[in-house]
C-alpha positions as CSV (number, residue, x, y, z in Angstrom):
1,X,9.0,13.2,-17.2
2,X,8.2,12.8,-13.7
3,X,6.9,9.3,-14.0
4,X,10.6,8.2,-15.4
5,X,12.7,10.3,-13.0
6,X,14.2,6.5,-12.4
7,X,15.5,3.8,-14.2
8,X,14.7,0.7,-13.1
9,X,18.4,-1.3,-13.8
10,X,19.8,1.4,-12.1
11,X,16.7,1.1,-8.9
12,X,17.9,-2.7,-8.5
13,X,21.5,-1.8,-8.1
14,X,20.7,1.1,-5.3
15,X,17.1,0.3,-4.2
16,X,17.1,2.5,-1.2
17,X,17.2,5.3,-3.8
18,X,13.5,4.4,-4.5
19,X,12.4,5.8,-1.2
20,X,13.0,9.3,-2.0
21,X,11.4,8.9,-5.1
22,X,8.2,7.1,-3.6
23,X,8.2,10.2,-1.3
24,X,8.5,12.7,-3.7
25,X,5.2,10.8,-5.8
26,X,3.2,10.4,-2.4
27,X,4.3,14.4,-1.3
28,X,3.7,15.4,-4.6
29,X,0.4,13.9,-5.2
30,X,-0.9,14.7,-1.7
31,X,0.1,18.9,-2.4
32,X,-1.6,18.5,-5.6
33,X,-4.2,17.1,-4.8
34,X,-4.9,19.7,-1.9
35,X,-4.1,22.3,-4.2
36,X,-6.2,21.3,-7.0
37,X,-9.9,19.8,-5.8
38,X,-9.3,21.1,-1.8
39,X,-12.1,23.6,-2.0
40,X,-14.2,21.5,-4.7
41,X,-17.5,21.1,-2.9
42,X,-17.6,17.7,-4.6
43,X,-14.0,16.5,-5.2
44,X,-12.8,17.6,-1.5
45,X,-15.0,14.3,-0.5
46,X,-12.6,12.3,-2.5
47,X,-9.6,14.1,-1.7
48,X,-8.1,10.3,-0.2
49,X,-8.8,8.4,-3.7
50,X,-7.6,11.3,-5.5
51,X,-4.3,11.5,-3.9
52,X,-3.7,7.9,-4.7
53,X,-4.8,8.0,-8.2
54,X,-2.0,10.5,-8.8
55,X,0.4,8.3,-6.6
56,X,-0.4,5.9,-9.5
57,X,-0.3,7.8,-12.2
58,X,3.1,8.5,-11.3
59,X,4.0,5.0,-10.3
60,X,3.1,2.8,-13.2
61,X,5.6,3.0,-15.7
62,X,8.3,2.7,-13.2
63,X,6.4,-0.5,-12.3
64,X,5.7,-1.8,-15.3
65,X,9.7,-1.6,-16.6
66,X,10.8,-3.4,-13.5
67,X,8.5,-6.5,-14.0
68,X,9.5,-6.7,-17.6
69,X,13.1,-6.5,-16.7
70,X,12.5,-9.2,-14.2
71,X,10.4,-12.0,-16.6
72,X,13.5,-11.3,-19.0
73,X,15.5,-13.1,-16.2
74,X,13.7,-16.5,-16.7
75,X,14.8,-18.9,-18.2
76,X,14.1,-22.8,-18.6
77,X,17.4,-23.3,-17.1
78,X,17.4,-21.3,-14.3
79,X,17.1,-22.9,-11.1
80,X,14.3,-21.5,-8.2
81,X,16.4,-20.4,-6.1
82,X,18.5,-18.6,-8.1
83,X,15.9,-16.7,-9.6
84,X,14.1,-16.2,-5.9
85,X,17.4,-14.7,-5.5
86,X,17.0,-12.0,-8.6
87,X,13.7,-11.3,-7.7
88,X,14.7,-10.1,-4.2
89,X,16.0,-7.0,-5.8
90,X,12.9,-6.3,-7.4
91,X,11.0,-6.5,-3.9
92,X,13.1,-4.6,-2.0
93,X,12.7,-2.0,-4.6
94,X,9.0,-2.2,-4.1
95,X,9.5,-1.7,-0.5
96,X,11.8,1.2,-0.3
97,X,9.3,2.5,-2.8
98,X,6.5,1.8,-0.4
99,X,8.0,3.0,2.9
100,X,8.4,6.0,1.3
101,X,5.0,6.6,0.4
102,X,4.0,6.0,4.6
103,X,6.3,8.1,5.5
104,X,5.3,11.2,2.9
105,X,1.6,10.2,3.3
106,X,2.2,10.1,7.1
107,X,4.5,13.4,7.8
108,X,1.2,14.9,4.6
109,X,-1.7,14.0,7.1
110,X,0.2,15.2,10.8
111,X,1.2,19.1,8.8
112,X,-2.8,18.9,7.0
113,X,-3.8,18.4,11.1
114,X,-2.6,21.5,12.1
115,X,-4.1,23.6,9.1
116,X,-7.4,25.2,9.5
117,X,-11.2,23.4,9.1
118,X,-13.0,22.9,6.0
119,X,-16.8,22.7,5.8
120,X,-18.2,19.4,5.0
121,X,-20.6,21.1,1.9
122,X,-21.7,24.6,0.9
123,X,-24.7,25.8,3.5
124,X,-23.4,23.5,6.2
125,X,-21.6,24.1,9.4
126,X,-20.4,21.3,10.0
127,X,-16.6,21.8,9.8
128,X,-13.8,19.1,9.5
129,X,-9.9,19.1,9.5
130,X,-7.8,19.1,6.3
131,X,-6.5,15.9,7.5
132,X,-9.5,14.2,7.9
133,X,-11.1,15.2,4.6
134,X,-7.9,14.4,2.8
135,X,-7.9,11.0,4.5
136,X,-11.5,10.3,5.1
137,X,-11.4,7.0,3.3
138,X,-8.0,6.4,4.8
139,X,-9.6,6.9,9.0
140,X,-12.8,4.9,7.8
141,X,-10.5,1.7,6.9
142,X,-8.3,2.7,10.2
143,X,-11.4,2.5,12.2
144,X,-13.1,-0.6,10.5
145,X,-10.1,-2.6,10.8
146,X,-8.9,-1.4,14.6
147,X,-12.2,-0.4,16.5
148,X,-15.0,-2.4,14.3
149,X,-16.8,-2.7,17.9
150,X,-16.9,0.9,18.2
151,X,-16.6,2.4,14.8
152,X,-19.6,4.4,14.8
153,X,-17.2,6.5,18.1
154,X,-13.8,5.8,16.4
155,X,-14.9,8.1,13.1
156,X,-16.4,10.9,14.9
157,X,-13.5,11.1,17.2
158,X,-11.6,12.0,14.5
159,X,-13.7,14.0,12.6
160,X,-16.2,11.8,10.8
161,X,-19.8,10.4,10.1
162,X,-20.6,7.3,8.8
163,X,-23.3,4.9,8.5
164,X,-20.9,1.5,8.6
165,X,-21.2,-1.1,11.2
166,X,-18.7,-3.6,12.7
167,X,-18.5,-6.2,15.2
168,X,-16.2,-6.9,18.1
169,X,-13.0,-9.5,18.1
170,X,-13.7,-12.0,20.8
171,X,-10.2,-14.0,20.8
172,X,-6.6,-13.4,19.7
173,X,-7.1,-16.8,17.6
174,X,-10.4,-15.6,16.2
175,X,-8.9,-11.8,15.4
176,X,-5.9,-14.0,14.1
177,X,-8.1,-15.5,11.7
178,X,-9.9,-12.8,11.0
179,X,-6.9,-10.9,10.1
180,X,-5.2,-13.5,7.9
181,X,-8.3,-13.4,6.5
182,X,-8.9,-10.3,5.1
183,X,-5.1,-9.9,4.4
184,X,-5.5,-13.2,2.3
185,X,-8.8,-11.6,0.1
186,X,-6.4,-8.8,-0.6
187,X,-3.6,-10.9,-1.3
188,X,-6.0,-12.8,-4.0
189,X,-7.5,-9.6,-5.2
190,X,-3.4,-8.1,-5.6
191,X,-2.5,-11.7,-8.0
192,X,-6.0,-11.2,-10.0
193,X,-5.3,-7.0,-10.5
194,X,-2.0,-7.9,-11.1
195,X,-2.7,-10.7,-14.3
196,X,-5.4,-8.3,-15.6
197,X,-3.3,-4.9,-15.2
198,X,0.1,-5.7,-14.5
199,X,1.5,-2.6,-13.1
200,X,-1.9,-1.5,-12.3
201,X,-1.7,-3.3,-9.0
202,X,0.4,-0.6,-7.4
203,X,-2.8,0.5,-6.8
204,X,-3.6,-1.7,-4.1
205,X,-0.3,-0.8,-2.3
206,X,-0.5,3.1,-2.5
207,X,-3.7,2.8,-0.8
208,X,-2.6,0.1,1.8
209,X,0.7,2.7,1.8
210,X,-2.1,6.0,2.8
211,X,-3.9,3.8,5.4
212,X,-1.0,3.0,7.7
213,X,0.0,6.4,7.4
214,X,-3.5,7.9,8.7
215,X,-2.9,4.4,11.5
216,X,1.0,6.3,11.7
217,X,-0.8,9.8,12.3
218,X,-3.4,8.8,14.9
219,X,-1.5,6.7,16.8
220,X,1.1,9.6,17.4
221,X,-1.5,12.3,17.9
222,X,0.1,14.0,14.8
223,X,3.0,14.8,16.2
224,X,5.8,14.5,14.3
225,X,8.2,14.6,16.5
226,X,7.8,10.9,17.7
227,X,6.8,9.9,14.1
228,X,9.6,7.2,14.2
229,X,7.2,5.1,17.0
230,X,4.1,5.0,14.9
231,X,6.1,3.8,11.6
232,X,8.1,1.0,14.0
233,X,5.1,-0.3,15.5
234,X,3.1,-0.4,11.8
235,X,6.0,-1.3,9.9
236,X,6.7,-4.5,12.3
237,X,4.3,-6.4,10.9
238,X,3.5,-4.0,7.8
239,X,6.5,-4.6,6.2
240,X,6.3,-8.4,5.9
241,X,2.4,-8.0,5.0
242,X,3.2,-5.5,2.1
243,X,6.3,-7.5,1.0
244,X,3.9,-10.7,0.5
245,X,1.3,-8.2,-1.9
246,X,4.6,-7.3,-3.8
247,X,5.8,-10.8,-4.2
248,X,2.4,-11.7,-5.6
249,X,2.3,-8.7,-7.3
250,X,5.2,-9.8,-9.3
251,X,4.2,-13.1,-9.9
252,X,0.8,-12.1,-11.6
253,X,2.8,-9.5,-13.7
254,X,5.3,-11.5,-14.7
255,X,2.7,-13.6,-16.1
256,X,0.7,-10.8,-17.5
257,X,4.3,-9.5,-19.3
258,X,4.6,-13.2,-20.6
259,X,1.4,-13.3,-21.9
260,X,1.1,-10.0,-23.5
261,X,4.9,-10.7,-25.4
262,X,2.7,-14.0,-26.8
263,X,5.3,-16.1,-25.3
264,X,2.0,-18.5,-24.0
265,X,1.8,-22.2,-24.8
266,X,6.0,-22.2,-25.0
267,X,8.9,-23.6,-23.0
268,X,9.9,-20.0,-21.6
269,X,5.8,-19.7,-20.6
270,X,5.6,-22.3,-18.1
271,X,9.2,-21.7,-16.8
272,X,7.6,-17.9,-16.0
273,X,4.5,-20.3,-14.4
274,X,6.5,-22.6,-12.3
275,X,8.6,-19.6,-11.1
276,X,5.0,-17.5,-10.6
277,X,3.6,-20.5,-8.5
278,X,6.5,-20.5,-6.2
279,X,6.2,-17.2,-5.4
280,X,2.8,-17.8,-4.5
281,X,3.7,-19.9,-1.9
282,X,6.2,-17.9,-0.5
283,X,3.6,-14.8,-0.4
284,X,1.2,-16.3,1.6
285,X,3.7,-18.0,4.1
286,X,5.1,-14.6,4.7
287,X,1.5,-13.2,5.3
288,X,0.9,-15.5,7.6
289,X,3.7,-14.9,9.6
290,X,2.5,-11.0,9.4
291,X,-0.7,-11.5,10.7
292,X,1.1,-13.2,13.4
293,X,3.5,-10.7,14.4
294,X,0.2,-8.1,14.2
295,X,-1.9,-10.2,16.5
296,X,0.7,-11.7,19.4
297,X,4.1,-9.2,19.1
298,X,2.9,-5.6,17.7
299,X,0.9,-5.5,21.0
300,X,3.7,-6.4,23.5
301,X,6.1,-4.0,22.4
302,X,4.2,-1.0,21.8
């Protein structure tokens, strides 16, 4: 019941709609998830992948329902940019989905902050916050990603251990590179999950969705009051970078629909094909220009 509390024709017409409902999944799956395997000695430890499997769960037939609804818009005689055009809807659907995950996942891990210290296992003393064992994969990426020089420092000061290494950015071209990059292997790994699993690829965005909002949460010292900062300077470049997983998102699953309806081999095949390709493009234009707003504007401003 939950998993259809939309429809997507209805989505596309009001697509701001879909950030309550991405907020209600993310909430929801965060209190369940706390509620359910918080005191698991063994479950606790993956409290972060948990929380986005249920995300997921959730998610998917919403997902799956909008990218059949969009392949059914292609036709041999449609022209690119008219069908660019219909496919906007669909990814500003996906957005408003996704910024209301962040925020629920965001507002979830500055309220689990204030809560009271879990031990790490049974017969240790070690203690760490709710938010940090609810988001322990979540601060490990954050750290990685933001302080590989120091990660070993940036995980204990907020809570953790680890055994991962990382080395220093020398140069804004070189941590430009780096950055495009990485956001490029996720990009490919989005358009393969997405022709293998279709919908499954909202996967890959809830989780991308939970570690901006630990980024969100540490960068405002939890405090929610100025939580509007930490999503505006995330989202600057965010946005754009999670718009160009979505468009390629939709471009493998419209495929995968194609292909699963045995449409392969016909005229209405390579129409869905050309259309797919030139979404391609556009996705890693757009990501491009993300890593460049992350590298040489996000820093100015904030």
């Amino acid at each position: 019941m939950l998993e259809m509390i939309i429809n997507p024709k209805k989505a596309e017409r009001r697509s701001w709609e879909m950030f309550f409902v991405g907020f209600f999944y993310a909430g929801l799956s965060l209190l369940l998830v706390n509620w359910i395997f918080g005191k698991d000695p063994v479950l606790s430890h993956y409290a972060g992948i948990l929380m986005i499997t249920f995300t997921v769960m959730f998610s998917i037939p919403f997902v799956y329902y909008t990218i059949r609804l969009e392949e059914k818009k292609i036709s041999a005689e449609s022209g690119t940019l008219s069908l660019l055009k219909e496919h906007r809807k669909a990814i500003m659907v996906f957005l408003w989905l996704f910024l209301g995950y962040v925020v629920a996942y965001s507002i979830g891990y500055m309220l689990l902050s204030s809560t009271e210290s879990i031990a790490l296992s049974p017969g240790k003393s070690d203690q760490i916050s709710a938010a940090a064992n609810s988001f322990k994969a979540q601060i490990e990426t954050y750290c990685l990603i933001n302080r590989p020089a120091n990660y070993q420092e940036c995980i204990r000061q907020y809570g953790l251990e680890g055994a991962l290494t990382g080395t220093a950015f020398i140069t804004s071209g070189e941590r430009l590179f780096l950055i495009f990059w990485n956001n490029m292997n996720v990009l490919i790994f989005t358009l393969i999950f997405s022709l293998i699993f279709g919908a499954g690829v909202i996967f890959i965005l809830a989780w991308n969705a939970s570690v901006i909002a630990a980024a969100i949460g540490i960068y405002t010292q939890r405090n929610i009051a100025v939580l509007h900062l930490g999503i505006s300077r995330y989202m600057l470049h965010g946005l754009p970078e999670i718009a160009s997983y979505f468009i390629v998102a939709l471009a493998g699953g419209l495929i995968s629909v194609a292909v699963i309806k045995h449409e392969a081999g016909t005229e209405k095949f390579w129409s869905v094909l050309h259309d797919s390709l030139n979404l391609i493009i556009i996705a890693v234009a757009v990501l491009f220009i993300a890593a460049l707003l992350e590298v040489f504007v996000t820093p100015l401003l904030f």
